[in-house]
C-alpha positions as protocol buffer text, in pm:
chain_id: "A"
residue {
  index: 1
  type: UNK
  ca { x: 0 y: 0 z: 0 }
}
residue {
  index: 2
  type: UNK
  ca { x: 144 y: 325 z: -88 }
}
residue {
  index: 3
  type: UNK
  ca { x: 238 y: 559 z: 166 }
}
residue {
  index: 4
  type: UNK
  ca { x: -41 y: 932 z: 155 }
}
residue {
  index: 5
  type: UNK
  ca { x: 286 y: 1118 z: 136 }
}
residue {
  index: 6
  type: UNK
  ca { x: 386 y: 952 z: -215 }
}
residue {
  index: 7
  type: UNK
  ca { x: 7 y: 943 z: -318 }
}
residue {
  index: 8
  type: UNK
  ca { x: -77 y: 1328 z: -219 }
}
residue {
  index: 9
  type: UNK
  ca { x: 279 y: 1427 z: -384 }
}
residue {
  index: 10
  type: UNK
  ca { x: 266 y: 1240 z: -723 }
}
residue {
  index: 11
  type: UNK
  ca { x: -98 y: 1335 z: -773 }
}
residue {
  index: 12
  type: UNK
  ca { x: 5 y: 1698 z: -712 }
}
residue {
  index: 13
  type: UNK
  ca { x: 249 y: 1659 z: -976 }
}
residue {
  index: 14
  type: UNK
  ca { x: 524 y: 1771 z: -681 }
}
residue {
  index: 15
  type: UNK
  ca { x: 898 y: 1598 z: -714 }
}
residue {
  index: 16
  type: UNK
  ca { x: 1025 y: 1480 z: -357 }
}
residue {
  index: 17
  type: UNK
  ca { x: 1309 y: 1807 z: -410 }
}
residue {
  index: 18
  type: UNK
  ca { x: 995 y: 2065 z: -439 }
}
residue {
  index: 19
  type: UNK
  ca { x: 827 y: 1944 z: -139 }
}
residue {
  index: 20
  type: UNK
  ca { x: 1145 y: 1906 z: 55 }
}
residue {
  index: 21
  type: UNK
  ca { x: 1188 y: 2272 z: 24 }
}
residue {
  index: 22
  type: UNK
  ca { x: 825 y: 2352 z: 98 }
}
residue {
  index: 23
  type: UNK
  ca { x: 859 y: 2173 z: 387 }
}
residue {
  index: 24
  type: UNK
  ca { x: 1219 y: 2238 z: 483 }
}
residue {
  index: 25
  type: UNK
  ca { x: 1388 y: 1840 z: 458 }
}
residue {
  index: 26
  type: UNK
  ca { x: 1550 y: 1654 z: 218 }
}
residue {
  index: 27
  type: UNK
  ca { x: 1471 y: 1466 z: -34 }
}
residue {
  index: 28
  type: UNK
  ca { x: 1602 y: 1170 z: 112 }
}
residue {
  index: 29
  type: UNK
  ca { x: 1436 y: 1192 z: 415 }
}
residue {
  index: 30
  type: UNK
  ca { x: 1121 y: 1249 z: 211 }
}
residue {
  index: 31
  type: UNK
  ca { x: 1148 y: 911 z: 12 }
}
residue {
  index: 32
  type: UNK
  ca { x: 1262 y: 717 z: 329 }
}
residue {
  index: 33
  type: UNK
  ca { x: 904 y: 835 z: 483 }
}
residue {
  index: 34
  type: UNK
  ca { x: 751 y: 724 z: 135 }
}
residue {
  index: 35
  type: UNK
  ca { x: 901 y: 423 z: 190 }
}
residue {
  index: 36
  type: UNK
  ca { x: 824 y: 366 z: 508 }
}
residue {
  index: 37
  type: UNK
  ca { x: 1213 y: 270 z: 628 }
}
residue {
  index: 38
  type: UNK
  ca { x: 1180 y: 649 z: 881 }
}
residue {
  index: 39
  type: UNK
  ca { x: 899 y: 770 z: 1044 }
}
residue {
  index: 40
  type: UNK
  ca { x: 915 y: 1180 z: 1062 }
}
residue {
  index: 41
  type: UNK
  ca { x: 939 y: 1334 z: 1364 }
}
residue {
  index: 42
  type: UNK
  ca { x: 643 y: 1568 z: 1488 }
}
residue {
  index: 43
  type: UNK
  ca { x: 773 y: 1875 z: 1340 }
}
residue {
  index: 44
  type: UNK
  ca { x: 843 y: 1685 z: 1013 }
}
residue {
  index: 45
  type: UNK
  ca { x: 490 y: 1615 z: 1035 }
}
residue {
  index: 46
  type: UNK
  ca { x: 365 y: 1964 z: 1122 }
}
residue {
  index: 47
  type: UNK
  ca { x: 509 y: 2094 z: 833 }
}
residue {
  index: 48
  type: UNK
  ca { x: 448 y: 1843 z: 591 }
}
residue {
  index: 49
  type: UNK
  ca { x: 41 y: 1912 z: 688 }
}
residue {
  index: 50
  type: UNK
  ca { x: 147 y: 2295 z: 628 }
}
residue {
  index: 51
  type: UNK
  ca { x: 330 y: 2218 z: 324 }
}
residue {
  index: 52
  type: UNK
  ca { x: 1 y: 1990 z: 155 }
}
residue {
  index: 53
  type: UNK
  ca { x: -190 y: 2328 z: 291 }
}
residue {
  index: 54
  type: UNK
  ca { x: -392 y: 2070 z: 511 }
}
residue {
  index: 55
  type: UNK
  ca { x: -475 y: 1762 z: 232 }
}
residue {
  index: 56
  type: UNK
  ca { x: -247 y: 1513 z: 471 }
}
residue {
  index: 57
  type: UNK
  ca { x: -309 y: 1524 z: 855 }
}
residue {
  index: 58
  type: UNK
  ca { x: -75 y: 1357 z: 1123 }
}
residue {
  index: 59
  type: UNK
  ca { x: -325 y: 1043 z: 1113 }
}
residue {
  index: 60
  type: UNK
  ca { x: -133 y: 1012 z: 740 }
}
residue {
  index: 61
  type: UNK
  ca { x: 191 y: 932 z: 894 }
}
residue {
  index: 62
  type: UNK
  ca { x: 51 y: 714 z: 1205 }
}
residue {
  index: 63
  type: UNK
  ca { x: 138 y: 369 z: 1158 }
}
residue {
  index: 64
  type: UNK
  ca { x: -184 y: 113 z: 1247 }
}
residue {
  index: 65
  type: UNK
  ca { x: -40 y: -111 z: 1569 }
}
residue {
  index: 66
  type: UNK
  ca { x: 55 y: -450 z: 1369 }
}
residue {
  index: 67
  type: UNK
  ca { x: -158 y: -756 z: 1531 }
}
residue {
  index: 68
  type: UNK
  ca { x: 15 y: -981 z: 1770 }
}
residue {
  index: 69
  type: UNK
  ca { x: -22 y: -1337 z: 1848 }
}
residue {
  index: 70
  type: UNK
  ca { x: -22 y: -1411 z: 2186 }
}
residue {
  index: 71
  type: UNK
  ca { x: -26 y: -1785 z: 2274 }
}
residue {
  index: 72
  type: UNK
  ca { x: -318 y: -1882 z: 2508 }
}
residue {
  index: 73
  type: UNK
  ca { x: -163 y: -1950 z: 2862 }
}
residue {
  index: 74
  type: UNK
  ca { x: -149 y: -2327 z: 2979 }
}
residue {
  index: 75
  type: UNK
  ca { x: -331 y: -2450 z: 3296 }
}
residue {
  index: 76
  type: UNK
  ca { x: -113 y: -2551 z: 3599 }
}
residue {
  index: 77
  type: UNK
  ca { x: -27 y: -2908 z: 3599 }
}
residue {
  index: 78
  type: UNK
  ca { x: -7 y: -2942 z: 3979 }
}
């Protein structure tokens, strides 16, 4: 599933170096968060939803908690 970031900038027709410098990173950091290898930090994320002029929110860059197994405890064998 593509990342909003890469979705919101490709449909905008925006390269990763013209929203870097509307939202003061780097390119790299940019496709890294597209990628979803870094997660931004708050301010990252604060200006990336002043950047889109409000089309992404923070929920864009929250991650959904992954499911975990837990195996069912066993009963006491006293």
């Amino acid at each position: 599933m593509e990342h909003p970031l890469k979705t919101y900038r490709t449909k905008s027709g925006l390269t990763l170096e013209t929203l870097a410098s509307l939202s003061n990173s780097t390119a790299a950091t940019l496709s890294r968060i597209e990628a979803r290898k870094q997660s931004p930090s708050l301010m990252l994320v604060q200006r990336l939803v002043l950047a889109t002029g409000g089309c992404l929110s923070a929920n864009d860059f929250v991650e959904p908690p992954q499911a975990s197994v837990v195996p069912p405890l066993e009963a006491n064998a006293s």
